[in-house]
N, C-alpha and C positions, 0 to 999 in steps of 0.2 A: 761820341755816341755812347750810352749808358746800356748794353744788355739787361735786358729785361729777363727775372725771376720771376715762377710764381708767388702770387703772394701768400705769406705765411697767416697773414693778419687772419683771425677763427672769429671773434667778435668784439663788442663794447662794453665794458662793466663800469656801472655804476659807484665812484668812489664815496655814495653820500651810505645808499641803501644796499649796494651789490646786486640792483638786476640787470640784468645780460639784453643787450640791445643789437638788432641786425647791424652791423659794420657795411653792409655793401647797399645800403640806402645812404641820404643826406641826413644826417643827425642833427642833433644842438644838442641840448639840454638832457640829461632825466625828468620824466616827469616830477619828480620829487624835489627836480631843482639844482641837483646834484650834477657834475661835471662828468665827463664821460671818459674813459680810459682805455685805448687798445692793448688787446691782448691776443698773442705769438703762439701759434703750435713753435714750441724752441726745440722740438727732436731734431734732431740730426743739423742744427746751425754750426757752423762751423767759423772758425776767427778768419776775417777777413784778411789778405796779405796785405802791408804797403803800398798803397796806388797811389793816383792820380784824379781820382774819382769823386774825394772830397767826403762830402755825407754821402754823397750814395753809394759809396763802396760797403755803407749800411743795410744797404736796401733788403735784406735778410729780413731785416728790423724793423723796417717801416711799412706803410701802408702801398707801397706803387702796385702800381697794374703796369700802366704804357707807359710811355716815355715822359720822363719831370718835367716838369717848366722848372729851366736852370739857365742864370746867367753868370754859370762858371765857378759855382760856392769851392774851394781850394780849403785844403784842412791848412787850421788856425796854428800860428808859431805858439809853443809851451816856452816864456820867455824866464829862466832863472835868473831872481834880484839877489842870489844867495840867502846863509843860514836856512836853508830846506823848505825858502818860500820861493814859489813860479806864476807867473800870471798868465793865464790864457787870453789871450789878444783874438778876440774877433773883433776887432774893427777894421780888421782886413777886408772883410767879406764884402755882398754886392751893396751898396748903398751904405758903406761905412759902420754896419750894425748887426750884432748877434740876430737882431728880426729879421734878417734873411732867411737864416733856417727854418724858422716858424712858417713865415709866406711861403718858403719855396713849397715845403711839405704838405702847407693847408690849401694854398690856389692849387696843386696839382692833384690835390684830393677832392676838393671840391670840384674842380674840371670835371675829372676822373665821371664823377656821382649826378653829374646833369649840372651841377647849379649854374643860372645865366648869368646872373648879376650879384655883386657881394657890397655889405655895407658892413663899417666895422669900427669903434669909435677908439681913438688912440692917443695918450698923453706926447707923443710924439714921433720917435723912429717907426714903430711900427706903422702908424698911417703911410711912413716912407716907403718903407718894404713892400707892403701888403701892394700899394698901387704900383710900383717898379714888377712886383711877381704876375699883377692882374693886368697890364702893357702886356707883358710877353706873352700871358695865357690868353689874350684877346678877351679880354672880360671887365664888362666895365662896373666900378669902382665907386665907392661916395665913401668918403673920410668923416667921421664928423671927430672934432677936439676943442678944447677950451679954447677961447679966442687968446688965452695969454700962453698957450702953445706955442714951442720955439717956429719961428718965423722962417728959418732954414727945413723943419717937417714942414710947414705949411706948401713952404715952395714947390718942396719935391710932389706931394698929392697933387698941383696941378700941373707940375711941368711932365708927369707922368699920364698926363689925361684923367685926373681924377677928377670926383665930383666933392669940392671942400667945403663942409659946413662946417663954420666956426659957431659958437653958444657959448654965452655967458656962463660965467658957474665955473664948475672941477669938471673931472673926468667924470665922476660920477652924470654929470649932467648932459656931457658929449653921448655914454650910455643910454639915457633914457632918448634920447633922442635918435639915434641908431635903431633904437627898437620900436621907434614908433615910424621911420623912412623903412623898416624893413617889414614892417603890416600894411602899410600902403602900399608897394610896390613890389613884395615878393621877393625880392633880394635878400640871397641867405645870409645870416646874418654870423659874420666873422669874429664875434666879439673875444676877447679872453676868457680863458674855461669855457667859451657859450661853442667851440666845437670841439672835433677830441682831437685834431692833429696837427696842429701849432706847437704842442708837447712831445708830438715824434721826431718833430722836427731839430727842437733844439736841446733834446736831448743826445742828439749824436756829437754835440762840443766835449761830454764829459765819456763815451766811446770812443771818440778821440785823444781825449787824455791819459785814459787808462791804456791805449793801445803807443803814448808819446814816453808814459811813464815807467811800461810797461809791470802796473798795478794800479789801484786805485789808489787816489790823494787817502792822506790819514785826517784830511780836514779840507772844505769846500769854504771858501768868504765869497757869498753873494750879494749883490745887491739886489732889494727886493721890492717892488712898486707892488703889482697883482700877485707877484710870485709866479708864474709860469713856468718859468726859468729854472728855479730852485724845485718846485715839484719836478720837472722833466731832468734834473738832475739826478735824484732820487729812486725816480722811475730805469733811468740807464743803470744806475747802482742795482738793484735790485734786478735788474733782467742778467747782467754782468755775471752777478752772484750764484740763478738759478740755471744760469747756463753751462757753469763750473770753469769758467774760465780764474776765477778769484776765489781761494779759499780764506785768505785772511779777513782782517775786522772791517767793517764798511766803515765808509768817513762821515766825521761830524760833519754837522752843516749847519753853517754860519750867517741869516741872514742878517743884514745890515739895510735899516732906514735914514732919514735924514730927523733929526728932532723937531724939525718945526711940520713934519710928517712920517710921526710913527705909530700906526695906529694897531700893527701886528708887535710892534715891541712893547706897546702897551697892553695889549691883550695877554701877549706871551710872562711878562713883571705881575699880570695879577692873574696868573693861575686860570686864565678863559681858557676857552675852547676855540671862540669867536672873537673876532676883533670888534668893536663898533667903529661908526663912523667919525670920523675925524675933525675936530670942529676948525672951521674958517676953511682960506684957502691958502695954501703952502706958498713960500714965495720963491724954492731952492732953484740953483742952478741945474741941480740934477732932476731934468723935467723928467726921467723915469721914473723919479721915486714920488712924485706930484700924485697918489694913489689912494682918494682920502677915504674910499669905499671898495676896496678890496674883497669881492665877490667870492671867493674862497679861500678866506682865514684861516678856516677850519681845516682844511685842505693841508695848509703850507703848515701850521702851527701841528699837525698831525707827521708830519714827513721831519721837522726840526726835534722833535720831542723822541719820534723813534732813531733817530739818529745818535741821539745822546746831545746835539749841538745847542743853541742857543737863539737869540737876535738882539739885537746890539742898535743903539743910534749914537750919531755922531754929530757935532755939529758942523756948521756949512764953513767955519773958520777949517775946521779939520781935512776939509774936504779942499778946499785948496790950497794948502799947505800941501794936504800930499802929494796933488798933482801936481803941482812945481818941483815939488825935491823927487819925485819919480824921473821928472821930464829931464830934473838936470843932473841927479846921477845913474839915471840907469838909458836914459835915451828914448823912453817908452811913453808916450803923451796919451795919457790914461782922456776916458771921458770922466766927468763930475759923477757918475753913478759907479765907476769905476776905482775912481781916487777914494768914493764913499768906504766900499771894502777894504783898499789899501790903510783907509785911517782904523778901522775898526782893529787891526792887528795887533796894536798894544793891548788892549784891550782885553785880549785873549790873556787864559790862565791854561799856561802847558799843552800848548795845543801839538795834537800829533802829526808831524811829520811824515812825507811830503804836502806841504800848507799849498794849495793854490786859490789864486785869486782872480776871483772873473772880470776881467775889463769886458765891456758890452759895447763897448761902439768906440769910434776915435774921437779922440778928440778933437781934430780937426772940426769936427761939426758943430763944436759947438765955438770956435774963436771969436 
């Protein structure tokens, strides 16, 4: 049982325009299109002790009211391969995927704010999570994903009672189709950036590192499809920072794509703001990084640029190479979006110390 805090959460700010939106209705979107962002009265938080509690020994930080829908989220091992690089392992967690956090924080917020039914379109683990988090919260669920969607996400959205629409096309297209099941029928719609607390959620993996570390990393290697991940990195960074728990330099941030889909490293190589859309359709194993129309470029390429960091693509030789020689000298059986980061490390020019690297799901899922 998780004691229930008041919530600190004051409102939503807009990261496109900066206007301020009621927090304690169902949101999406800014009208202007822009992603929405919670924000902390942070007086008087105080650092959490070592528990048992997992993310929600965060809860200071996040949006709860009553009690979570949790199915046991356990903080993630910080695993040292040595030389001052560490990998975060969540493929611990519920459903073998950092999208656990994200569902756990957003079905329990969405519960929380009325919504009946949620639809949400997902290049893969997340369709997993999101239906495994809307099972427990009694809420029923419609996945829509490309039909060349790994066949293990497919399984789990209906072995969890979901409702699985497969569509022709990228991810891009599972999206528009999500948004047209959620004007038909009312079902809020859970897309990436399309609510604001899928980002509270899994932003408590790099609150746990700083608290494993005991400092922030001097460098983050993510891997990066939508970017979620890598903003709610950012997002923990900076709340860290004005909470005064950390007075040193924040860390670079590192995103990594797959080259036969990089549409934010190409944005980021010619001086954009914005990515465009990505021509064809990707064929990598790392179905997370399959993300040919990444809805907030601007977003992720704003948070890597203030950072000082970069992004980086690798190719799919690189990417399994490193999950082999991870698996077989360090023991640690990375996912393909996982091994993506792992390969981008040479890469790197004098990166600062402590390097961590985010694994996002196990490997096992995808054998």
């Amino acid at each position: 049982m998780v004691a229930v805090v008041p919530n600190r959460l004051t409102h939503l700010e807009c990261a496109r325009c900066g206007a301020e939106h009621d927090a304690h209705v169902l949101q999406g979107r800014c009208g202007c299109g822009g992603t929405l962002l919670a924000r902390y009265d942070l007086r008087n938080v105080t650092r959490p002790p070592f528990g048992r509690d997992g993310l929600w020994r965060w809860r200071d930080l996040l949006p709860l009211q009553g009690e979570p829908v949790s199915l046991g989220e356990v903080e993630t091992p910080l695993i040292p391969l040595g030389y001052g690089v560490y990998v975060k392992d969540d493929g611990v967690l519920p459903g073998g995927t950092f999208k656990a956090r994200g569902a756990a924080v957003g079905v329990t917020r969405a519960r929380e704010l009325g919504a009946t039914a949620l639809v949400l379109p997902s290049a893969g683990n997340a369709g997993g999570a999101w239906a495994l988090y809307a099972a427990r919260a009694g809420l029923p669920v419609t996945v829509t994903m490309a039909s060349t969607a790994p066949k293990m996400n497919q399984d789990e959205v209906v072995l969890a009672g979901g409702r699985l629409e497969l569509v022709d096309g990228t991810l891009a297209d599972a999206g528009a189709f999500a948004r047209q099941v959620a004007g038909e029928t009312g079902a809020f719609l859970a897309a990436t950036f399309g609510e604001p607390y899928r980002v509270e959620g899994k932003k408590t993996a790099w609150l746990e590192t700083f608290d494993q570390l005991g400092r922030l990393p001097g460098t983050i290697v993510f891997p990066v499809g939508g970017g979620v991940g890598l903003v709610a990195a950012w997002k923990a960074v900076a709340e860290v920072m004005e909470l005064g728990w950390y007075d040193g330099p924040p860390p670079a941030l590192v995103g990594v794509q797959v080259d036969d889909c990089a549409p934010i490293v190409a944005a980021y190589d010619a001086g954009l703001a914005a990515a465009t859309t990505w021509p064809g359709t990707p064929t990598t194993r790392a179905a997370g990084l399959r993300v040919t129309a990444p809805g907030e470029s601007d977003l992720v390429l704003r948070c890597v640029r203030e950072s000082g960091g970069t992004m980086l693509a690798v190719t799919e030789a690189a990417i399994e190479e490193a999950q082999v020689r991870i698996a077989c000298a360090q023991g640690v059986w990375l996912s393909p979006e996982g091994a993506a980061a792992v390969a981008a490390l040479p890469l790197l020019e004098d990166p600062r110390e402590p390097v961590v690297v985010y694994n996002t799901a196990s490997g096992a899922k995808y054998a």
